[in-house]
C-alpha positions as CSV (number, residue, x, y, z in Angstrom):
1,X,-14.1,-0.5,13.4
2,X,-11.9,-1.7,16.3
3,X,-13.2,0.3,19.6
4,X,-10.6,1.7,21.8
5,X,-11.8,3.7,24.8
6,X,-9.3,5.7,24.6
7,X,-11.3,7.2,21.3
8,X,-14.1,8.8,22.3
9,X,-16.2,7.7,19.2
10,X,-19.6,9.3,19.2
11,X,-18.8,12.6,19.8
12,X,-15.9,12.5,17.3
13,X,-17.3,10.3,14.1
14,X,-21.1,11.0,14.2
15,X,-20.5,14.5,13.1
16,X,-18.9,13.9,10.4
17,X,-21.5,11.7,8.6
18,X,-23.4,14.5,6.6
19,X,-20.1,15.6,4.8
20,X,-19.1,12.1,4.3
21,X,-22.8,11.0,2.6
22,X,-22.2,14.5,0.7
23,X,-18.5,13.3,-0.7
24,X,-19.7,9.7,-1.3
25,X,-22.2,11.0,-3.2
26,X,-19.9,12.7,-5.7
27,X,-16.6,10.5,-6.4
28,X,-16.5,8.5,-9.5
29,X,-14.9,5.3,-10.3
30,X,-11.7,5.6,-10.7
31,X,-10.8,9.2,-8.7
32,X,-7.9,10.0,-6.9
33,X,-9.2,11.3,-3.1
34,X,-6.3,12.9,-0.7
35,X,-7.3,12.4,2.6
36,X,-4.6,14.9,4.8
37,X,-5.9,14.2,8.6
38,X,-7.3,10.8,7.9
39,X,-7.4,9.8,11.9
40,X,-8.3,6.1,12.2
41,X,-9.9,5.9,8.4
42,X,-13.5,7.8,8.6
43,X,-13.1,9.1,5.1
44,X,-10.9,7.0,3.6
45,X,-12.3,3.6,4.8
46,X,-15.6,3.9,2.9
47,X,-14.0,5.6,0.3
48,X,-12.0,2.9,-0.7
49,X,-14.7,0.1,-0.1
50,X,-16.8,2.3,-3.0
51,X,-16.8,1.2,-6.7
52,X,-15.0,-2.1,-6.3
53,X,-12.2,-0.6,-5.3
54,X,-11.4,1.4,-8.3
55,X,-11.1,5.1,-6.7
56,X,-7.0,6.0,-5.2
57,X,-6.9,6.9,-1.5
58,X,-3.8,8.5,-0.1
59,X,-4.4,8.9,3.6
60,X,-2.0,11.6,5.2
61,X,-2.2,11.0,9.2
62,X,1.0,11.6,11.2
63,X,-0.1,10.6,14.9
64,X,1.5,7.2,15.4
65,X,-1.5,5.8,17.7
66,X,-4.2,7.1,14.9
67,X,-2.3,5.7,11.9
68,X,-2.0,2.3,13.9
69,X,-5.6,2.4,14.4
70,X,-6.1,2.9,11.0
71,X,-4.3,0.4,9.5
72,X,-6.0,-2.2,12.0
73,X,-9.0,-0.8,10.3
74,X,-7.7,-1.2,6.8
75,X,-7.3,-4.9,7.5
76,X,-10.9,-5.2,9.2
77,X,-12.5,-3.8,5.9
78,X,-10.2,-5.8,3.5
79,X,-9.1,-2.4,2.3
80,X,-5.2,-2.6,3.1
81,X,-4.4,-3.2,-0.7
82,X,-6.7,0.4,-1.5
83,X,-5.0,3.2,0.9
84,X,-1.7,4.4,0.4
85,X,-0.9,5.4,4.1
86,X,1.2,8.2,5.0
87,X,2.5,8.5,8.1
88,X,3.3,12.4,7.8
89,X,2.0,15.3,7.5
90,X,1.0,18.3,5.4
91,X,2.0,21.9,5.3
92,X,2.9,24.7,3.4
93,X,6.5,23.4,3.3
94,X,8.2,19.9,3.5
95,X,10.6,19.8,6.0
96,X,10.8,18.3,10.0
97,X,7.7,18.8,12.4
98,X,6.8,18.7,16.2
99,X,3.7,16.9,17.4
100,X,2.2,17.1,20.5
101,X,1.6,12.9,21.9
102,X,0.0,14.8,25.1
103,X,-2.4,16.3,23.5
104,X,-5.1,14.1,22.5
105,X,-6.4,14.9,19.3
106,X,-9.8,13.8,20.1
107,X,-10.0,16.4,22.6
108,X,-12.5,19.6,21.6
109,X,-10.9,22.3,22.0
110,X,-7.8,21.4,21.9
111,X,-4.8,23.2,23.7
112,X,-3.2,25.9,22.1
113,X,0.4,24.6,22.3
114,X,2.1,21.9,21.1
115,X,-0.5,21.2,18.0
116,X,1.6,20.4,14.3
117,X,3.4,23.0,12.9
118,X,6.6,23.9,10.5
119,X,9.5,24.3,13.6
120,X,12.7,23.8,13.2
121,X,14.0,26.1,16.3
122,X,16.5,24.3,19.0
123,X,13.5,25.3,21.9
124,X,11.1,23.1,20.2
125,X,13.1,20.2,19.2
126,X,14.1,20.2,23.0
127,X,10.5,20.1,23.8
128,X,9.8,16.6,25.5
129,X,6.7,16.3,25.1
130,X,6.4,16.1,20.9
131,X,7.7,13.7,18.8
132,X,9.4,14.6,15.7
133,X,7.9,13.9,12.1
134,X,8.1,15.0,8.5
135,X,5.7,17.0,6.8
136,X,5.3,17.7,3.0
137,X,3.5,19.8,0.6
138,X,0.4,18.5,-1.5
139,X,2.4,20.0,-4.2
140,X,5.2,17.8,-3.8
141,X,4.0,15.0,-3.4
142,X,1.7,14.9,-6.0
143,X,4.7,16.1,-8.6
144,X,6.5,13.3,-7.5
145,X,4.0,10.6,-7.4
146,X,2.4,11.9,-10.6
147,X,-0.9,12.3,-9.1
148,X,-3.6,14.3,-10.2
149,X,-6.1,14.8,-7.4
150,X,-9.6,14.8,-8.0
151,X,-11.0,15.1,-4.2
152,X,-9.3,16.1,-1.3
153,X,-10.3,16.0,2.6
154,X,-9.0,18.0,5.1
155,X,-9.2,17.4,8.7
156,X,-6.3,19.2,10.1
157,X,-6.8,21.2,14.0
158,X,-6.5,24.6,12.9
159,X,-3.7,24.6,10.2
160,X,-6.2,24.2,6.9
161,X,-4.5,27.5,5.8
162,X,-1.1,25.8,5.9
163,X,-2.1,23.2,3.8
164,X,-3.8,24.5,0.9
165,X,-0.9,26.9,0.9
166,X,0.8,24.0,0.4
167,X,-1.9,23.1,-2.6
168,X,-0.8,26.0,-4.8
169,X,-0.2,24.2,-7.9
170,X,-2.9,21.5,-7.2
171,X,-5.4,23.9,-6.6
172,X,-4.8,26.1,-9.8
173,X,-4.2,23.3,-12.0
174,X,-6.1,20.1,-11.2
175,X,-8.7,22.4,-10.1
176,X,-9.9,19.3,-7.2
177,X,-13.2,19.9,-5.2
178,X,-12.2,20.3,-0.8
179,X,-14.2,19.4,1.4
180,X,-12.7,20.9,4.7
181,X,-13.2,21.2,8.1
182,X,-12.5,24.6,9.6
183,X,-11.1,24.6,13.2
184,X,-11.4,28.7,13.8
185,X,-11.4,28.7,17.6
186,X,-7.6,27.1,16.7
187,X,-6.6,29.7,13.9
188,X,-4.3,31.6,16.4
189,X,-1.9,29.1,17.3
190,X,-1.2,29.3,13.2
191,X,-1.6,32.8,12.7
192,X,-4.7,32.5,10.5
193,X,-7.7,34.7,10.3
194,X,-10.8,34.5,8.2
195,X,-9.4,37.4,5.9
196,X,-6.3,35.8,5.2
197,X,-8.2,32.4,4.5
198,X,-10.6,34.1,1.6
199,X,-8.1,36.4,0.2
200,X,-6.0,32.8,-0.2
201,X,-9.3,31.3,-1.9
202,X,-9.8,34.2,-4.1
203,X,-6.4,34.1,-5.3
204,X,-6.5,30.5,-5.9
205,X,-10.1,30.7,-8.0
206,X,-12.4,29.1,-5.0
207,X,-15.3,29.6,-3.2
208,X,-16.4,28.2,-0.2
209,X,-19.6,27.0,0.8
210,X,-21.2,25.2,3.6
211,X,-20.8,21.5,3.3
212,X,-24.2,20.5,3.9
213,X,-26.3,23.3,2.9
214,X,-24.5,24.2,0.0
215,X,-24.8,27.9,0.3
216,X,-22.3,30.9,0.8
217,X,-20.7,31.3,4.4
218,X,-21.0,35.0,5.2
219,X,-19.4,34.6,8.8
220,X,-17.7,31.2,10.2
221,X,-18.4,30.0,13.5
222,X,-15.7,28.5,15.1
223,X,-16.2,24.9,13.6
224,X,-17.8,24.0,10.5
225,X,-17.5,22.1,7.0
226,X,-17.0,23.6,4.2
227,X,-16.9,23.0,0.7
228,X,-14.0,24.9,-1.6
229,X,-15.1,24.7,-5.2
230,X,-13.6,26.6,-8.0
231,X,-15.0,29.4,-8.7
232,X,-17.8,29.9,-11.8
């Protein structure tokens, strides 16, 4: 990987390594594996590289500076023929966006303000310090690519709610295993709560685990990794 020290790299890839070994371990030649958050291609890099090449990656990452990195890494990993790179996001509608440049998204925690949402008011367009982009629904864009989604990955600041509401369909018909990274500390900024996040999963047909120990999460703490299965 290309080392920018603007990226602060330890603190921000390391932890993700036991969820990565734990989703490696499970994909099968020839899956399809959304990757909504991909950053600068920690997931979807060795992803791609696995089964010569055969598994589908479509890498959702809408800040400009991470999706250049990643493509940089693409090409350093002879990968750029494997990813399908979208430079968008994902919500629980398609529509315009606001994202916050200023606010690094390496930084833990991250601000309240100014992180991606669904905004389309005249106050936030006028906000200089985002940038607009499009966001889109897994829903949609799987309809309209004809994709049937075997694995997805989400890495998203606080707004996982948002998009597995925007999952619906996927969820209930494709059934596809999660693997998620929860950002509660951030759930405010999008009006989520813990409640509201199970009652979704139990109306869906999921159950969520921890991603490394594999058992049942009784309380969250305010960052973890999860696993949404469907339920037995």
């Amino acid at each position: 990987m290309y080392v920018d020290p603007r990226y602060i790299m330890i603190t921000n890839i390391c932890p993700e390594e036991p969820m990565l070994e734990r989703l490696l371990s499970q994909i099968e030649p020839g899956d399809t594996f959304i990757d909504v958050g991909a950053y600068i291609g920690t997931y979807s890099i060795p992803i791609a590289k696995m089964h010569n090449g055969t598994v589908r990656v479509i890498a959702f990452e809408p800040a400009p500076h991470c999706a250049e990195v990643f493509r940089k890494h693409l090409k350093y990993n002879h990968v750029q023929d494997n990813v399908c790179v979208e430079e968008r996001a994902c919500s629980d509608s398609s529509g315009t966006a606001y994202f916050d440049l200023n606010q690094s998204v390496l930084d833990y925690p991250p601000a309240s303000e100014g992180l991606m949402r669904l905004d389309k008011t005249e106050d936030r367009a006028d906000d200089d310090r985002l940038i607009e982009i499009q966001a889109v629904t897994i829903d949609h864009y799987t309809e309209a690519n004809a994709l049937k989604p075997d694995y997805i990955k989400i890495d998203v600041e606080g707004a996982e709610l948002q998009v597995l509401e925007g999952a619906r369909n996927v969820l209930r018909e494709y059934r596809p295993v999660v693997f998620c990274e929860l950002h509660k500390f951030n759930w405010d900024s999008f009006h989520t709560s813990e409640s509201k996040l199970r009652d979704y999963l139990a109306e869906v047909g999921y159950e969520m685990k921890d991603a490394i120990t594999g058992k049942a999460m009784r309380g969250l703490p305010p960052r973890c990794h999860v696993i949404l299965r469907p339920a037995e």
